[in-house]
N, C-alpha and C positions, 0 to 999 in steps of 0.2 A: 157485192163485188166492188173491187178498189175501182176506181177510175181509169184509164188507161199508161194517161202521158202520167199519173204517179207512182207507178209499180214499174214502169218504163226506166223512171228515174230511180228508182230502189235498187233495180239492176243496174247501173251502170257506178254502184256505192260500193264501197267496203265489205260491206252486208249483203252483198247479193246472193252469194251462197246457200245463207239462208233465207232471204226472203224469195229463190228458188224452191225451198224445199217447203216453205210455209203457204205459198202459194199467194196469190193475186183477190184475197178474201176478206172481205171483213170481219171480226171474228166477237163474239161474243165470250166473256167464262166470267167465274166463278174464282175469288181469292181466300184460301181456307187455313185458317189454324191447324198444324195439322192436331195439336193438345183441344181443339173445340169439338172433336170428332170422336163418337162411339157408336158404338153396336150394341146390341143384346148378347153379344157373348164376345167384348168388350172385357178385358183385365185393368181394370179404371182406368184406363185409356184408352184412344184408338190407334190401332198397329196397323201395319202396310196389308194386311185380310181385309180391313176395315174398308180401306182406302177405293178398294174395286167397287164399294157400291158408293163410293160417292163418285166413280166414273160412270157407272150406272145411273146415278142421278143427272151427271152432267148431260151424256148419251140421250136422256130421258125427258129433258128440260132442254133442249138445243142448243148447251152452252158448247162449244170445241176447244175450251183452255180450260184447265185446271191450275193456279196456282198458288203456291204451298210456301208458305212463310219458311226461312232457315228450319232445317233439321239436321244439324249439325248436334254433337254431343253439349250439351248446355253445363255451366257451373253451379254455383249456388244462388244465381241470383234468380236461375231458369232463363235467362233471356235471351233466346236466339242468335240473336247480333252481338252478343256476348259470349260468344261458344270458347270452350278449351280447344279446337280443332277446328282447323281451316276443309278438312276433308271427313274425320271419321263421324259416323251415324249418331244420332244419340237410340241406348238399346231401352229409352222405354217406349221404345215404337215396333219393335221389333213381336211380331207373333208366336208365342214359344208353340202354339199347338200345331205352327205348319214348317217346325225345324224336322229334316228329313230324320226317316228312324226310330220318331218318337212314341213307342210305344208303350213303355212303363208304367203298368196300373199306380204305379207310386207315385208317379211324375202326374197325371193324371187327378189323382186324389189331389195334390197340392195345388193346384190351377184350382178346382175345383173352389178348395178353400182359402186362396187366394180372393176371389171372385166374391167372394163372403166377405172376406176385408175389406176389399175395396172395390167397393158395387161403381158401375158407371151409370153417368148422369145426373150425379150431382152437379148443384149450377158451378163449382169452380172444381178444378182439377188439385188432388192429394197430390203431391210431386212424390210422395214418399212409395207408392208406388214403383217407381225407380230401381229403387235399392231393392223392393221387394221380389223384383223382377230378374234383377241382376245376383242375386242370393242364388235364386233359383236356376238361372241358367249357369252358375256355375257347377252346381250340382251334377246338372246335364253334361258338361264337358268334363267335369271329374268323371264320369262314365265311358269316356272317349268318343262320345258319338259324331261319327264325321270329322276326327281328329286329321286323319292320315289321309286324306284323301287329293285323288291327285288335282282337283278343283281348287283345294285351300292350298296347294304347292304354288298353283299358276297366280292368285291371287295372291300374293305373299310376292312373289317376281315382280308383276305385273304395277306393283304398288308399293316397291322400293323408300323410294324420294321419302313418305313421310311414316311409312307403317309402325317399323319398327321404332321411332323415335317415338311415336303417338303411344306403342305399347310398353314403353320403358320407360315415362313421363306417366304413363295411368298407375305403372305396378309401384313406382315410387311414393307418388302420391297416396297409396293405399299402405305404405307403408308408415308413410309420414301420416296416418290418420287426420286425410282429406286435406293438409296444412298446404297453402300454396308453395309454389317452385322457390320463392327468394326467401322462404321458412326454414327451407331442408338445411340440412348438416350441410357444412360448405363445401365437402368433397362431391353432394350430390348436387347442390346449389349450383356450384362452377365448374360440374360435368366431369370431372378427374374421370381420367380412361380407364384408371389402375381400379379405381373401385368401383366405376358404373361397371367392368368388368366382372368382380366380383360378385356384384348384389345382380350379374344376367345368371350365374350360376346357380347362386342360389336361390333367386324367384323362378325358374326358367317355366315351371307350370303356371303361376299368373299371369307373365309376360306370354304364353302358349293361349291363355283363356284371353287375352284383350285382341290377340290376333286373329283370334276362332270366332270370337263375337265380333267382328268388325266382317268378318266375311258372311256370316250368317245374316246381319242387317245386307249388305250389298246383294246376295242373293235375291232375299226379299223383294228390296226397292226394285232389281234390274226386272224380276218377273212384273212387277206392278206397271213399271213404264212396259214392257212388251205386250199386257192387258188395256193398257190404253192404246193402244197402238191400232189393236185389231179392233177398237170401240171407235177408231178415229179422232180419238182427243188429244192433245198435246197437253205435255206436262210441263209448267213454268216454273223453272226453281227462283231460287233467292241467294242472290251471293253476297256474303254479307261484306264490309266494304272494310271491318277490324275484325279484329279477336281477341280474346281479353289476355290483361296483363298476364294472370294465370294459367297461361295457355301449354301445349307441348309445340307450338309453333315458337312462342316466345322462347319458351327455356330450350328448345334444341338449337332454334337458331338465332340469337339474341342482338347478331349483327344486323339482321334487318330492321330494327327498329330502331328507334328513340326514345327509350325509357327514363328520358330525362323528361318527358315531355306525356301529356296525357291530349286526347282529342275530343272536339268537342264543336258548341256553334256560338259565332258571335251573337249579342242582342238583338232581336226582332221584333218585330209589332207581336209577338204571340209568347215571347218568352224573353222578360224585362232583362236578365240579368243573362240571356244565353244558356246553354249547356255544356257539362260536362259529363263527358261518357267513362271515361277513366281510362279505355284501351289504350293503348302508347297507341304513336303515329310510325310511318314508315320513315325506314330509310331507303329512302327513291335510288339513291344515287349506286349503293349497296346493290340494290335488287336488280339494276340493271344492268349491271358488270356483268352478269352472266348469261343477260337476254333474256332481264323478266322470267328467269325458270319457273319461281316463286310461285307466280300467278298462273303460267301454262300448266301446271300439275293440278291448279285448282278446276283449270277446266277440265284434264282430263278426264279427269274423276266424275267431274259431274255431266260429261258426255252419258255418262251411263244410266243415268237417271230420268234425262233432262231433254227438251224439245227445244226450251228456248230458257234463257236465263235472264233474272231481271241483276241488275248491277246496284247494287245499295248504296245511295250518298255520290253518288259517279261524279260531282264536283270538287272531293275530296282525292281524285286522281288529276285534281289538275292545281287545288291548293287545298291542304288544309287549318281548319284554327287549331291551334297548338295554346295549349295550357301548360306551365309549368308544373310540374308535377309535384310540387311543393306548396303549390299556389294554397291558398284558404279553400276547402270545399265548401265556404257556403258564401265561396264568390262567383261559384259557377265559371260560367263560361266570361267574363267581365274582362278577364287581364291576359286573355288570348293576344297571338298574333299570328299571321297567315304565314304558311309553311309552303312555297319557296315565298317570301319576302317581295321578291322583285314581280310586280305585277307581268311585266312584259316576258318574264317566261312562263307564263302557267298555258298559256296556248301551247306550247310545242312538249312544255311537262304533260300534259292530260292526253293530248294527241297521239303522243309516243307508245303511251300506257295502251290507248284504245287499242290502235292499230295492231299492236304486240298480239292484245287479246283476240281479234278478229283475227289474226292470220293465224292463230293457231286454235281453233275450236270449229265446229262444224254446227251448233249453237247458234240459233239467231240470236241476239245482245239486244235487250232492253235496259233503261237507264231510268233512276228515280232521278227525279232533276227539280224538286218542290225546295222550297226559301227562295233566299237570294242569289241568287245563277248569275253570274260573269258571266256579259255577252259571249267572249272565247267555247265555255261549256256548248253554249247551246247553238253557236255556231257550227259545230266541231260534231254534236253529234248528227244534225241535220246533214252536214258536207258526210259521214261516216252512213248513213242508212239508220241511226241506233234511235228508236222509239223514247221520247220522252214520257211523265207522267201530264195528264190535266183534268185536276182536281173540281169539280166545281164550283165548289164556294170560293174557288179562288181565281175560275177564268172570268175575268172580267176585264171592262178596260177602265183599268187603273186611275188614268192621268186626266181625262177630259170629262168622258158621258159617267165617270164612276158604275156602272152597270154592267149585270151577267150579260155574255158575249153570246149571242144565239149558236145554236148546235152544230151547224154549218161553217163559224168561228174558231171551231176549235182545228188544233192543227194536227193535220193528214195524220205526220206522224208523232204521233202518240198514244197513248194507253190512257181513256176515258173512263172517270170513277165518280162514284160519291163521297168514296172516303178509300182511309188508308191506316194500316195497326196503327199507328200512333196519334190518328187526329180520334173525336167522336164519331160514333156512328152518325151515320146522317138525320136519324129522328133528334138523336139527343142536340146536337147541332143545331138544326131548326127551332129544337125549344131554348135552348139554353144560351147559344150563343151568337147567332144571327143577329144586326145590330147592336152588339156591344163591341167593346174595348178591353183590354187587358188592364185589369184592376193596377199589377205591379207596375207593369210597365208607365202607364198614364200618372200616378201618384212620382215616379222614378223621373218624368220628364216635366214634371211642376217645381220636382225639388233643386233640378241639374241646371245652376246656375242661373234659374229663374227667379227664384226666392216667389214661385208662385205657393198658397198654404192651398192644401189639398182639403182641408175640413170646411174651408170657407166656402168653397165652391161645388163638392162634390152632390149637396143636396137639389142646388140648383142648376145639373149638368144630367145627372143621372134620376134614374127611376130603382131605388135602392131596394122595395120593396119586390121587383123583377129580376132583379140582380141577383147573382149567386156562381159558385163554383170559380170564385176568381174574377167575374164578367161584370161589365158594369154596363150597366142597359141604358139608354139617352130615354132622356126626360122629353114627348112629343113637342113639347114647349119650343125645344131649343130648336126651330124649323129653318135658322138659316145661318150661316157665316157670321154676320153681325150678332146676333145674339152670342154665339159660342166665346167670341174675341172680347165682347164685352164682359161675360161673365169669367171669364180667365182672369179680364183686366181689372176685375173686382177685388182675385183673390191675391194680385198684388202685392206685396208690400209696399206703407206709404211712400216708403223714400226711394221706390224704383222706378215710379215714372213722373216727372217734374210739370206742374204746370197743364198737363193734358187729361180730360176726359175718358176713363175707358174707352167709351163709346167711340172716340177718335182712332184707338188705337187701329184700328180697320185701314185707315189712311195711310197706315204706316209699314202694310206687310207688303204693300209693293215697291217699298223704297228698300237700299239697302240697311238701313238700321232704325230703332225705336226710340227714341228720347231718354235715356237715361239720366239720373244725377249723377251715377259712380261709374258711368263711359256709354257704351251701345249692347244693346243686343241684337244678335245678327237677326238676320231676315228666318233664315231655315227654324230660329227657335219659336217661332210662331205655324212656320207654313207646314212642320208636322204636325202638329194641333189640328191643324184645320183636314192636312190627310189624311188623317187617322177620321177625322169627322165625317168626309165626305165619302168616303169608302165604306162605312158602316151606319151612317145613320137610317135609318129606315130599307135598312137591307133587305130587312122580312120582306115586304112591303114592296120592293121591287121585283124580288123573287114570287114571290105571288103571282104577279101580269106575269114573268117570263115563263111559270109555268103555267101561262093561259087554265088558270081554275077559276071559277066561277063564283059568285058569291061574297062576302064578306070574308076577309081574311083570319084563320083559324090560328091561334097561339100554338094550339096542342096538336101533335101532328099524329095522322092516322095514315090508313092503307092506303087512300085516292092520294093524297099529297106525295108519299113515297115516289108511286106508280109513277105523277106525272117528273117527278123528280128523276126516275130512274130511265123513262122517254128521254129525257134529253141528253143523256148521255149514247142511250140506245144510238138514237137519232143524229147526234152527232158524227161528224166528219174521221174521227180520231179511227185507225186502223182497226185498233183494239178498243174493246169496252169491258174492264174485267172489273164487275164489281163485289165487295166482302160479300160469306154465304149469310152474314147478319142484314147487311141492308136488302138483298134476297128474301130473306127473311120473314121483313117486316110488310111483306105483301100479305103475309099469313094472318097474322095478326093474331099472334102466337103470347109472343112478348109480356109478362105479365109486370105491370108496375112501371114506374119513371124512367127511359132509352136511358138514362147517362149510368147507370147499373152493368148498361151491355156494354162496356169498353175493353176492348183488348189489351192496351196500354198508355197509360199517361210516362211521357219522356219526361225523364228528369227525375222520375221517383224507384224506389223499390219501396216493393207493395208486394202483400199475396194477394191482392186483385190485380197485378198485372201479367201477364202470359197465363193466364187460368180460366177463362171462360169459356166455358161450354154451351152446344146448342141443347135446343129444350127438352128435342125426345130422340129418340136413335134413329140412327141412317137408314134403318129397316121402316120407320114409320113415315120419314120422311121422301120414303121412296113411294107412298102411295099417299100423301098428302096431294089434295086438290088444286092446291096453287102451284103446281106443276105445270097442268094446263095453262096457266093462266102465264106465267114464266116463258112456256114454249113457243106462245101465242105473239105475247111482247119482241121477243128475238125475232121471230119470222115476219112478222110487221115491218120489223124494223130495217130488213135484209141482211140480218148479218147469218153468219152458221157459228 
């Protein structure tokens, strides 16, 4: 149970609405792929059928949230947060053997041997499935089943704003054989009435089957939230915060955006050169001409799904990095600049946005709010009620004691985790990158204006034979400040520092500059060196004491490690504790071979290992696996439901 005077305070927020409807709880759940999900009678994937026994597991395990990564209709890259559509389903989720009416030994046979095709459970997901999927249901509505009915009439009303544009952008696309929106013929490119008119005539059955399949998926999903309902679990969607260039959001409405510009994140301790995601950014000022409709249709939509909704990137409603869309792709995110410009409006830009959203959804509003967060953001959501994330390998305190923050540290409101899709899972994490540094980034800040040589130094800084996957792991050697400054001051150049000792240079990072021949360098080009040092050096090693385990500290991480790893988020203060069903998981000790294998996705790349991984054995096995007890035991320890 929350504490008094903080649920107190929840109600008198923005939020109260819903944090009336959620209750005064602490909550426990589960964060799931919904592509990492199958059954035994599973069509290589898991569909909204599926989805009922992993609320059964939740129900079963004590968890009370469910929440589901974007399931919006994906492109070709598969990436959720990359979707063609801000609202419509994607249909390889969709269960064709529980569409009403379906009784065709014919239809029947082809499942069957469907099923033969593409077996589930394999460790990474065929996307090609899909198609195979979508072949097939059109089949089924070439039969008209459920064509006419007065359900797809109200649904079709009901869902104006974006249907028909979403079904007349899919039948285009299928004519353009799958060619993006700025590929097509220019009359379909730049929308001409006189011929989109035409080509509704004569597609009017495709455009009829993307309409029929978007209620068939809605169906589904609304029966699946009204089974969670009666099981007691709340269903947490994911709103994802773009959508991709290639979208029917983009090419229907092209005024909301910035297509001159793509979105992305500046430089960080974890990604030397930044990100680029390639979605255009918004046009804010557009979108709110008409009071934010843009975004109110997205909630309404997903009222129908949804308990509570997490907000994706939510400081990118207050600025985002703007990349030229011309820019070099393999400068990344480097020659960004923040979109509004003027720092002192992003408080009343992000505020605007929230508010808009809160006052019109019935959704409780959660917010990812991980990198670098402008005070405004996180002010903004605290003063608003809206739940942030806290990660932990990254609650710490930063600036003084550099160490993990005890569990009681963490803040009221927020959503406590091990991990999250785009970092590692938390075993691979613990072996792989605990105490290191970012390879690019640390080489990237020796060369930037330091004329430091990175070959000179790196043997005697790192442990190269520990190192891997980009990580560079400190050498025990290097046990203090003076060591780290001198061995930097080694790799030098001669004619960069006059007259002085390495070893002196230490003397010098509390003054404003360092002795130079060919002028100064500032103070900050040293004192990240040393924050980057003190924040990560024998991180493991700290972690260890904070999860009070016993004994000599283990490199390789197994179940006990997890367990006390996944206490402390239990144990923590944070509202919510929803951790991946992989770190869940690894209490089983299921897992065969090296954690950095189980990643959901590395940002910044396209891969067929990323949005593809699967759990080890189906929902059905997992429903009577032992470490359920052991799962339900941890939650009720901990007092959360």
């Amino acid at each position: 149970m929350l504490r008094k005077e903080s649920f107190e305070y929840l109600l008198k927020t923005n939020s109260a609405a819903g944090w009336k409807r959620i209750g005064p709880y602490k909550r426990a759940g589960v964060c799931v792929p919904f592509f990492s999900l199958y059954s035994k009678k599973s069509l290589g994937v898991g569909d909204f059928s599926d989805l009922k026994l992993l609320i059964d597991w939740a129900h079963l395990t004590g968890n009370s949230v469910i929440q589901l990564l974007p399931v919006n209709q994906v492109g070709s890259t598969f990436c959720p947060y990359d979707s063609v559509s801000s609202f419509a389903l994607d249909p390889m989720f969709i269960c064709i053997r529980d569409i009403n009416l379906l009784k065709d030994k014919t239809i029947e046979n082809k499942l069957n041997n469907l099923k033969k095709v593409f077996p589930a459970g394999n460790s990474r997901l065929d996307y090609a499935i899909k198609e195979a999927k979508v072949l097939l249901l059109r089949e089924l509505h070439a039969g008209k089943i459920g064509v006419n009915s007065f359900g797809l009439k109200a649904f079709i009303e009901e869902n104006a704003y974006w249907l028909s544009g979403f079904a007349l952008y899919m039948s285009l696309k299928e004519y353009h054989k799958g060619r993006p929106w700025y590929d097509w013929s220019v009359r379909f490119k730049n929308r001409d009435r006189e011929a989109l008119s035409d080509f509704k005539k004569e597609h009017e059955q495709e455009i009829d089957f993307q309409v029929w399949l978007q209620w068939q998926l809605y169906l589904q999903f609304k029966s699946l939230k009204e089974y969670a309902g009666r099981k007691k679990i709340l269903l947490k969607g994911d709103l994802p915060i773009l959508v991709s260039r290639d979208s029917a959001d983009v090419w229907a409405n092209p005024e909301l955006f910035k297509l001159e510009f793509c979105a992305g994140a500046p430089p960080d301790m974890y990604c030397a050169k930044g990100q680029r995601w390639g979605m255009p950014t918004y046009n804010w000022e557009r979108i709110a001409s008409d009071g934010y409709r843009y975004l109110k249709e997205k909630l309404k939509y997903s009222e129908n799904f949804y308990d509570i909704l997490r907000i994706d990137h939510v400081v990118g409603l207050f600025r985002s990095w703007s990349i030229p869309f011309n820019e070099p792709t393999e400068n990344k995110g480097l020659n960004g600049r923040f979109d509004p410009a003027d720092e002192s409006s992003w408080l009343e830009h992000g505020r605007n946005i929230l508010l808009s959203m809160l006052g019109n959804t019935n959704m409780l509003l959660c917010a990812e709010d991980l990198g670098v967060i402008p005070k405004v953001c996180t002010d903004t959501l605290r003063e608003l009620g809206i739940p942030g994330n806290d990660v932990q390998r990254w609650v710490k305190d930063w600036e003084i004691k550099h160490d993990f923050l005890e569990p009681e540290k963490y803040r009221v409101l927020s959503v406590a985790m091990l991990s999250t899709h785009d970092t590692t899972n938390w075993p691979a994490w613990w072996e792989k990158e605990a105490g290191t540094v970012d390879e690019d980034l640390f080489i990237r800040k020796c060369s930037d204006r330091r004329q430091i040589n990175f070959g000179n130094v790196k043997n005697k800084l790192f442990d190269l034979a520990r190192s891997g996957h980009g990580r560079l792991r400190w050498l025990n050697s290097v046990d203090s400040v003076e060591k780290l400054v001198a061995i930097l001051g080694e790799g030098l150049s001669p004619q960069t520092v006059t007259g002085q000792p390495p070893s002196k240079l230490l003397d010098s990072i509390h003054r404003e500059t360092v002795p130079q021949s060919t002028g100064t360098l500032p103070k900050e080009h040293l004192l990240d060196f040393i924050d980057l040092y003190l924040n990560s050096y024998q991180e493991k090693e700290k972690l260890w004491k904070h999860l009070k385990l016993s004994g000599s500290m283990r490199e390789e991480c197994d179940s006990e490690i997890v367990r006390a790893a996944l206490k402390i988020t239990l144990d923590s203060s944070a509202i919510f504790c929803i951790n991946t069903i992989i770190d869940w998981l690894y209490l089983a000790d299921i897992f065969k071979g090296g954690p950095y294998q189980y990643r959901i996705n590395t940002p910044g790349t396209i891969s067929d290992k990323n949005w593809s991984l699967t759990i080890p054995f189906p929902l059905e096995e997992l429903l009577k696996h032992m470490v359920n007890k052991d799962i339900r035991k941890m939650i009720a320890d901990s007092g959360r439901i």
